[in-house]
C-alpha positions in Angstrom: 4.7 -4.8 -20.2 6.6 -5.7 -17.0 5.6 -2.8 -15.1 2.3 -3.3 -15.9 2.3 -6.6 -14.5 4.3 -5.6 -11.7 1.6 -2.9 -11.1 -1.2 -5.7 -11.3 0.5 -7.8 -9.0 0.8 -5.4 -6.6 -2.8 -3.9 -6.5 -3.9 -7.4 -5.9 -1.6 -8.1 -3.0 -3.2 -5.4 -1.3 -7.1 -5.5 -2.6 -7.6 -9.0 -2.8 -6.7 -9.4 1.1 -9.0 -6.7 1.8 -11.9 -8.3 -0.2 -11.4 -11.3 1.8 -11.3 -9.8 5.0 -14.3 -7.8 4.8 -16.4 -10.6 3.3 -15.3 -13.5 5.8 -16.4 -10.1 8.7 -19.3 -9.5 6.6 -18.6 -5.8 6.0 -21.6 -4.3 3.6 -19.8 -3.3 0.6 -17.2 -6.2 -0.3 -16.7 -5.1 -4.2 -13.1 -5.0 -5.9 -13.4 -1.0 -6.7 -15.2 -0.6 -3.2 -11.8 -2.1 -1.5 -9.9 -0.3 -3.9 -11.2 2.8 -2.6 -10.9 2.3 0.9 -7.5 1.6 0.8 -6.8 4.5 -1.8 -9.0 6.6 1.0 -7.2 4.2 3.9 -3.9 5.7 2.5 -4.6 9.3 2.5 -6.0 9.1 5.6 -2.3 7.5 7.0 -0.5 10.4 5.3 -3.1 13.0 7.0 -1.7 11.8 10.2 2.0 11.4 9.2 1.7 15.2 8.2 0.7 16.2 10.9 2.2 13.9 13.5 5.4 13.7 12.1 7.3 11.9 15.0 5.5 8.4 15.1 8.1 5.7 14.4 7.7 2.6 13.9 7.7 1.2 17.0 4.5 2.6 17.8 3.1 3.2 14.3 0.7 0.4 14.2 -1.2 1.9 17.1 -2.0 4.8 15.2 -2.2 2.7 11.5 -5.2 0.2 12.5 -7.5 2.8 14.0 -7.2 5.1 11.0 -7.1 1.8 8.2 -10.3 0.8 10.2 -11.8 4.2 10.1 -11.5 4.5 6.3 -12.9 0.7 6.3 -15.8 1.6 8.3 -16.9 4.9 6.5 -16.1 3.2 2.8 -16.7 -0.7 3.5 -20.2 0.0 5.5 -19.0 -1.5 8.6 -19.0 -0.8 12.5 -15.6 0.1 13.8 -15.0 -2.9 16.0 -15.7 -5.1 12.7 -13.4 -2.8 11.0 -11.0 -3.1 13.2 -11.0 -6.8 12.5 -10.9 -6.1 8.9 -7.7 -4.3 9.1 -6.0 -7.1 11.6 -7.2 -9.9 9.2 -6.4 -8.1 6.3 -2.8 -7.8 7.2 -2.6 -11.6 8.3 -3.8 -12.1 4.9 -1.6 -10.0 2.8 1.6 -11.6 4.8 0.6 -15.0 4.1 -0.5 -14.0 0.4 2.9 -12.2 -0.5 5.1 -14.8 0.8 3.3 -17.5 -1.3 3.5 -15.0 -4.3 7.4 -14.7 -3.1 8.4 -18.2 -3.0 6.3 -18.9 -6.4 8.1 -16.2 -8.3 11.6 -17.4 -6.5 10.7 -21.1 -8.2 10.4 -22.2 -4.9 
């Protein structure tokens, strides 16, 4: 049962923020299985380009990550690219701010 609700937890850390984020930049489709599938789509677009640019570190990662997160969120989430864009930037504001209070709640604090 805990891996279950480990799983659960984790899938909304990551859609939740999304859902926010694409409703407060007023992207189209703003559904739970829509964000779902953009990230799932989102993600195997990252490993496409960690394939087959195999040398990005993470110094310079994120340059490559939020054009091709935004991409995904544009073609899935019915968006422009500039408002995708802001998507995946707000997004990962969110996803901080919701982990940490998910973090400090489960550490009793």
């Amino acid at each position: 049962m805990e891996p279950l609700i480990s799983l659960l937890i984790v899938v909304l850390l990551l859609v939740l923020p999304l859902k926010f984020a694409a409703k407060f930049i007023g992207a189209k489709n703003t559904g739970f299985f829509s964000c779902l599938f953009a990230l799932i789509v989102s993600a195997l677009f990252q490993f496409g380009v960690d394939h087959y640019f195999p040398g990005l570190d993470d110094t310079y990662g994120w340059i490559v990550t939020v054009p091709v997160a935004a991409l995904a969120y544009m073609l899935v989430l019915g968006t422009t690219f500039l408002k995708a864009v802001l998507i995946a930037i707000v997004q990962v504001i969110l996803m901080v701010l919701l982990t940490a209070l998910v973090a400090g709640l489960l550490a009793g604090i």
